[in-house]
Structures are given as structure tokens and as C-alpha cells.
C-alpha positions in Angstrom: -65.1 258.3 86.8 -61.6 259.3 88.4 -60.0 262.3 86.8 -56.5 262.3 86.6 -53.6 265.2 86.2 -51.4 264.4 83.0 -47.6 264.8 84.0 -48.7 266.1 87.4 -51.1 268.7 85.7 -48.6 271.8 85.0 -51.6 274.8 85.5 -49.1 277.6 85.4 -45.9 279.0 84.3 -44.3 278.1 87.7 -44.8 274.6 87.2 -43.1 272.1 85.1 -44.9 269.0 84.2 -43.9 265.7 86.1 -42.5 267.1 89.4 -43.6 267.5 92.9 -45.5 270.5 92.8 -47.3 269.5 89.8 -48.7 266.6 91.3 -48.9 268.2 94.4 -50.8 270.8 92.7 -53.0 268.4 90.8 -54.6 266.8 93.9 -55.4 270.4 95.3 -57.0 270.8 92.0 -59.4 268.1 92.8 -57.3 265.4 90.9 -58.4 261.6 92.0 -54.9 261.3 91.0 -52.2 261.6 88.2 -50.5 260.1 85.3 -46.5 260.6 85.3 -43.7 259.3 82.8 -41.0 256.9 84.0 -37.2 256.3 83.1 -34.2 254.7 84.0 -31.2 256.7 84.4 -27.6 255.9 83.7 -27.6 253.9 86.9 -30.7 252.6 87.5 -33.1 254.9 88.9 -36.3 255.7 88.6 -37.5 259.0 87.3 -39.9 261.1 86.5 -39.3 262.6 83.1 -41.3 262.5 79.8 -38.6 263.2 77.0 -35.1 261.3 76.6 -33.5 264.1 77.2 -34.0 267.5 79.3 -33.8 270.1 76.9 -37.5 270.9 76.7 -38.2 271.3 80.4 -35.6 273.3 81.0 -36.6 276.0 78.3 -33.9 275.0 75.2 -35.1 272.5 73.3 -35.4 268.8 72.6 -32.5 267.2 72.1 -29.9 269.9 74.3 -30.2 268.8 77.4 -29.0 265.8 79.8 -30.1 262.5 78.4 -31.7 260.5 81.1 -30.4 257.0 80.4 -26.8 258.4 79.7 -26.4 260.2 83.0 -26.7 259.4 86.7 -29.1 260.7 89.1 -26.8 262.6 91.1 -26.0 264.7 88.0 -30.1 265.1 87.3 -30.8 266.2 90.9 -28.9 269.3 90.9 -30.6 270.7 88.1 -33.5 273.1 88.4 -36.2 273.4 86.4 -38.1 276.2 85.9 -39.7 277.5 88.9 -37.3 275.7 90.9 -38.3 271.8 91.3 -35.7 269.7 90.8 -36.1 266.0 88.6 -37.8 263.7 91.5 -37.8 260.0 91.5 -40.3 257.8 91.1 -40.4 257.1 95.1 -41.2 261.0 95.9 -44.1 261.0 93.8 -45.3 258.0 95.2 -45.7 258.4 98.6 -46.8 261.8 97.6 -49.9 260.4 96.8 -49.9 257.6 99.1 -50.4 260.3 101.7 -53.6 261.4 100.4 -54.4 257.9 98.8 -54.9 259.1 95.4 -54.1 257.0 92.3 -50.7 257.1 90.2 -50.5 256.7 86.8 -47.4 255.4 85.6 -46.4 255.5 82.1 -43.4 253.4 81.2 -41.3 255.0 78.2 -39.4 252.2 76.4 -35.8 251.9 75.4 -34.4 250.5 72.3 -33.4 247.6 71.0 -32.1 245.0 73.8 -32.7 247.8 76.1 -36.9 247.8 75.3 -38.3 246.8 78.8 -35.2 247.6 80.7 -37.4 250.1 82.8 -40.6 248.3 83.2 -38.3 244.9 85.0 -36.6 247.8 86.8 -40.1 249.2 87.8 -41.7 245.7 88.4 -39.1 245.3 90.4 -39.3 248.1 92.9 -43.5 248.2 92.6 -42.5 244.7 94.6 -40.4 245.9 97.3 -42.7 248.5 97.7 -45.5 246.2 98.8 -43.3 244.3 100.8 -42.6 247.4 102.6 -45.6 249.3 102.8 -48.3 246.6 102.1 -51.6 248.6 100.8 -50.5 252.1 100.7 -49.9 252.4 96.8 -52.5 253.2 94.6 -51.2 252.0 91.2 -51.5 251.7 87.8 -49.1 250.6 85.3 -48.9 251.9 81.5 -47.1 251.6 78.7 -47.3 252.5 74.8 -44.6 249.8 74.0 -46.8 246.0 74.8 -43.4 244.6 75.7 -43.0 246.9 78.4 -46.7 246.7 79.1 -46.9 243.1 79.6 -43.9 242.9 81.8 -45.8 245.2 84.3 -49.3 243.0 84.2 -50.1 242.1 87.6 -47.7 244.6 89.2 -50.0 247.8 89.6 -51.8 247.5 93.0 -54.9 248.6 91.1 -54.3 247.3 87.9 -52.4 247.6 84.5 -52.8 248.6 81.1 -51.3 249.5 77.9 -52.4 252.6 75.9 -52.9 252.2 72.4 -52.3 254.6 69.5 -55.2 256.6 67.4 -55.0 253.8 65.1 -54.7 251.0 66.5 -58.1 248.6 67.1 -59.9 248.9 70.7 -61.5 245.4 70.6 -58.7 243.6 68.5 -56.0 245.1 71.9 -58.8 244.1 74.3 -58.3 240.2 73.5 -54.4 240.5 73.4 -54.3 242.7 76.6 -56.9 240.3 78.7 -54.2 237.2 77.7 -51.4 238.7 78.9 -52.8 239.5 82.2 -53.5 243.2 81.3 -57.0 244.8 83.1 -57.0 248.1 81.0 -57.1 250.0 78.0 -56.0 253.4 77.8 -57.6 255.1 74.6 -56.9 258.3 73.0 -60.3 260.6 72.5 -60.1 259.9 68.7 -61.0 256.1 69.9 -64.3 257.1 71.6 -65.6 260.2 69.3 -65.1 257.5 66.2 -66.9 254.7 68.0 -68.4 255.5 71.1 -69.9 252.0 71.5 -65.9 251.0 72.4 -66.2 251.7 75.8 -69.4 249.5 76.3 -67.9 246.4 74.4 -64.8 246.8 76.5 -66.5 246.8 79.3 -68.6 243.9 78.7 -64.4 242.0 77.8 -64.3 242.8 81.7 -61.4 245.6 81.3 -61.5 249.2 82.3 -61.3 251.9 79.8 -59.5 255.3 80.1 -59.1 258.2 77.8 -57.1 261.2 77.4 -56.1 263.9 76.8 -59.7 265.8 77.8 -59.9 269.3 78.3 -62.9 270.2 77.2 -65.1 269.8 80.1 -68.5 269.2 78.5 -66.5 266.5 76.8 -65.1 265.5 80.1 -69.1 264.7 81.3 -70.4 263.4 78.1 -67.4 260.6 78.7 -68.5 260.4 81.9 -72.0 259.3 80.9 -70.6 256.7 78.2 -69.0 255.5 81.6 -65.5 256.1 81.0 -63.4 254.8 83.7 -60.4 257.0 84.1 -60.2 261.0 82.2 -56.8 262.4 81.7 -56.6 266.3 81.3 -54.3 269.0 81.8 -57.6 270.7 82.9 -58.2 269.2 86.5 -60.3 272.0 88.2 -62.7 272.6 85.2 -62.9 269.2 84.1 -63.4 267.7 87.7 -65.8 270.4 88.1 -68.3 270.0 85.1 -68.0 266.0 85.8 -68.8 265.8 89.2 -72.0 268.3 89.0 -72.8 265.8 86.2 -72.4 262.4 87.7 
């Protein structure tokens, strides 16, 4: 089972989720890898920011600060974040993890309307130039709540790609949808697997890997390890990678 750091794995008040020393911060932890949010800004790049807007990381609140598809990167890079980092794009964290090999989750947020999979054709895009340009250094999988945005990113993760599904929507019903459309994962939330823990074999046996999050309980970390959970995403690297490897 990989473990992987959600939004880089911010483990103190000197980090903020989803930049560089989060993630950097998150392999040193013992991270196999780690999951981080994507968006388009006002003129096209890739970044690497949960919310629409900044107010949250930058200690207002939601809705106060820059919004990221309003306002161009060069306006975004200047800012600093508590603790310093800066907004990084989706490049930076990449090879970040390319250096050590480790895996990158990448989450896709949608837009609206016409704009839905505006970033995921943006993002297949570049995942393509990427291999084109560094052929097998990106470990990669693709994400997305919003099966629009998922499906335009099937066969475009170097590892694979999946779509994560809300607390109430059905495992095995997604599983046939996701399989047609090219998909080769399923990202579950925890309340999937203590309902049903059975899902994770029958997905399995559909021939798709299964992930969960968030986990920070680590004696729930190992007992999904031994139902054979794929992928574990935590905010918890060091004492969830801990409890699951002395129990694999």
C-alpha cells in the first residue's frame, strides 16, 4: 500500500498545504508520495491551490483573497503565504517528485458551466508535453471529483487515472462507468470502506485500483492495509506510514 501526503501534508504551523515545502516535507516524512489540487489561472497556468480563491491560506478567509481563475500568475507568485512559500505551479511540484520518483496525485478542481474541464484539457495537455520531454520520469496519477474532468484525463496519468467519488455515491455502480471510459481507479472516502468493507475486494476483482482517504488514524491506516487498499491518503504521513509498514 503507498501512503500518500494530502495537499503536500502540511505537519506544522510553518507550512501551508499544497506548496513546495509541504510536499517536500511529506516525502521526508516517509510519504510514497502526495495528492495536490490543480487550477487554471487567468491565463492558463497550472497551479497548485485547493480553494477558488486565496483567502483561507493566507489567514483571512474564504472568499477575500485572489481568485485563481480571475488573476494571472505573475500576480499569484508574489504573494507569500504563511511561512513564506509562495503559490507554485504544477511543474515545480512535479519534478519535485520526479527527483526522488515518488508518486503525484493530482486532483483536478472543475470550473463551471462551459468552463467544466477547462483545466483537465489544459492539464492533459501539458501531462503530454511532459512525456515528450522527459519520457518516464513522472509518476502520475490523475483525479477528479467532477467525471467530466475525470474522463478527459483517462489515459493521461503515467500510472494511471481515477475519479473520486462522494460518501454517497455507489462503489461498484462508478466501477462499471469508470472502467468504460478508460478510468483504472477509484478513489473512495473512508465512509465507503467502514460501510462495506467487501468494496475493495469486488473492485479489485473489476480490475481497478482502489484508494481511500482521508486516514489518520493509524490502526485504521493498517487495518486498510490488510483489506488491501491500494493508495492511503492522510495528513498523518509519519504515524500512518509507520504503523502500516511494521504491519505489512
Amino acid at each position: 500500500m503507498r501512503v500518500i501526503g494530502h495537499r503536500g501534508t502540511p505537519t506544522g504551523p510553518l507550512l501551508t498545504e499544497n506548496t513546495l515545502p509541504a510536499v517536500a516535507a511529506a516525502l521526508e516524512a516517509g510519504a510514497d508520495g502526495v495528492e495536490v489540487d490543480v487550477r487554471a489561472t487567468a491565463d492558463g497556468v497550472l497551479v497548485v491551490v485547493h480553494d477558488p480563491d486565496l483567502g483561507r491560506v493566507l489567514g483571512t478567509r474564504a472568499g477575500t483573497g485572489p481568485v485563481v481563475a480571475e488573476t494571472r500568475y505573475a500576480a499569484l507568485r508574489v504573494l507569500r503565504l504563511p511561512g513564506g512559500a509562495y503559490v507554485p505551479v504544477l511543474d515545480e511540484v512535479l519534478d519535485l517528485a520526479a527527483a526522488s520518483r515518488a508518486l503525484v496525485v493530482t486532483e483536478v478542481k472543475a470550473g463551471l458551466g462551459g468552463r467544466r474541464a477547462q483545466t483537465a484539457v489544459l492539464l492533459a495537455g501539458h501531462l503530454e508535453e511532459r512525456r515528450r520531454r522527459r519520457p518516464g520520469a513522472d509518476r502520475i496519477i490523475t483525479s477528479s471529483f467532477d467525471t467530466v474532468s475525470a474522463r478527459t484525463l483517462a489515459g493521461n496519468g503515467t500510472v494511471g487515472g481515477a475519479v473520486i467519488l462522494e460518501p454517497w455515491q455507489d462503489p461498484r455502480r462508478m466501477a462499471g462507468w469508470a472502467r468504460r471510459c478508460g478510468l483504472t481507479e477509484l478513489h473512495l472516502s473512508v465512509e465507503h470502506i467502514r460501510r462495506d468493507p467487501a468494496v475493495v475486494a469486488d473492485l479489485h476483482a473489476m480490475g481497478l485500483a482502489v484508494a481511500a482517504g482521508l486516514v489518520d488514524d493509524p490502526e485504521e491506516g493498517a487495518r486498510f492495509a490488510r483489506l488491501g487498499i491500494d493508495l492511503l491518503c492522510t495528513d498523518a504521513v509519519a504515524r500512518v506510514e509507520a504503523t502500516v509498514g511494521s504491519s505489512a
